[in-house]
C-alpha positions in Angstrom: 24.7 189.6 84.8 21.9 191.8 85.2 19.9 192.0 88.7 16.8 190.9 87.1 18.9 187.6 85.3 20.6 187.2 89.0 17.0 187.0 89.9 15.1 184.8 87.6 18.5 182.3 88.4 17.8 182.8 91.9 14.6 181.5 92.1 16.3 178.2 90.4 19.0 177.9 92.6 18.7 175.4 95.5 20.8 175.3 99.1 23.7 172.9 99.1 24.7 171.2 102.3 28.0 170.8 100.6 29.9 173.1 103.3 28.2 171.8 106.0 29.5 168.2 105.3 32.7 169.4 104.6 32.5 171.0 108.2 31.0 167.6 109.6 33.7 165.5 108.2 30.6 162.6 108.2 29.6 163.7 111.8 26.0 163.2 111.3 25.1 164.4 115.2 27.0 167.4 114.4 25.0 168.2 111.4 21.4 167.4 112.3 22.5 170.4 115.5 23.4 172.4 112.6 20.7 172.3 110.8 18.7 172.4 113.8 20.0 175.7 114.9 19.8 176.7 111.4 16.0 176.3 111.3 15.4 177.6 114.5 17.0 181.2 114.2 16.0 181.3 110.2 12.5 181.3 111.6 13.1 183.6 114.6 14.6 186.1 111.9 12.2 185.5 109.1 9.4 186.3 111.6 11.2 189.6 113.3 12.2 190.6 109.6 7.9 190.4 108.9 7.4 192.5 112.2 10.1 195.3 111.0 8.4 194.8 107.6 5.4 195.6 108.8 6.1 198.7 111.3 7.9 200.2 108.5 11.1 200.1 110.5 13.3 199.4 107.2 16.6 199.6 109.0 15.7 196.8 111.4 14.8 194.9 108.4 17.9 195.9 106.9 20.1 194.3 109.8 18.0 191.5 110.1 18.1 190.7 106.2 22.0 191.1 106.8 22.0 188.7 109.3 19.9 186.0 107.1 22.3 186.8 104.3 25.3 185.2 106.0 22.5 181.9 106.2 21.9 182.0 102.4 25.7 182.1 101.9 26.1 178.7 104.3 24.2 177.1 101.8 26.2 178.0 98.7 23.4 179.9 97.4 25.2 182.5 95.6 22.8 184.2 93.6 20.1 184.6 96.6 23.2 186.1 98.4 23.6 188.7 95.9 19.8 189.1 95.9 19.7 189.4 99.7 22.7 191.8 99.6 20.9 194.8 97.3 17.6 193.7 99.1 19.9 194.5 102.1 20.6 198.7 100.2 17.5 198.9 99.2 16.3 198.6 102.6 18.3 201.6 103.4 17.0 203.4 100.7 13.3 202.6 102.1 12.8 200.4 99.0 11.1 197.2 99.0 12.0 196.7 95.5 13.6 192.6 96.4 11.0 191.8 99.5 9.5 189.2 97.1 12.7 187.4 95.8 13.8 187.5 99.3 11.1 185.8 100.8 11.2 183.0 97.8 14.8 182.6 98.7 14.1 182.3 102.6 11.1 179.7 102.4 12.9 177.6 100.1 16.2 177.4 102.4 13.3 176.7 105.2 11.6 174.1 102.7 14.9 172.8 102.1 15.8 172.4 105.8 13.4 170.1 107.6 14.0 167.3 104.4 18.1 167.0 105.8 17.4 166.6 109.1 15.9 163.3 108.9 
């Protein structure tokens, strides 16, 4: 598959709590903290990923995005993994080539988020 297929899929591809009730085992408490957490450092990330964005400091970015990748791939989103992980090299390479599919991919999983924990 193609990196531009990977990313018209991606932008169809929702987050699954699947592994998260598998880690539960129907321990609700336990996964509204999850999610809670979840929320919380997504948007601490998201908004320190904008900041390094926006100074141009693309190797920040870069460790941040590989931070948020490991995220994406707690919600089975294999696709927006794969899209976070060249966004990830591209980074390195100064290239903001996936910035756009990467935010999509981050709002939706904090979209997503706020619906599971009620």
């Amino acid at each position: 598959m193609s990196i531009n297929s990977t990313l018209q899929v991606s932008r169809m591809e929702s987050p699954s709590l699947t592994y998260l009730k598998e880690l539960s085992k129907g321990n609700v408490v336990f996964e509204r903290k999850i999610i809670k957490i979840m929320i919380d450092e997504l948007v601490e990330e998201n908004a320190f990923y904008e900041k390094a964005i926006q100074l141009k400091n693309y190797y920040w970015a870069s460790e941040i995005v590989h931070k948020m990748k490991h995220k994406i791939a707690f919600f089975q989103m294999d696709l927006a993994f794969s899209v976070a992980e060249e966004h990830e090299l591209s980074l390195l390479k100064e290239s903001l080539n996936y910035d756009k599919d990467f935010q999509e991919i981050i709002t939706k999983i904090l979209n997503f988020l706020p619906e599971c924990s009620e």
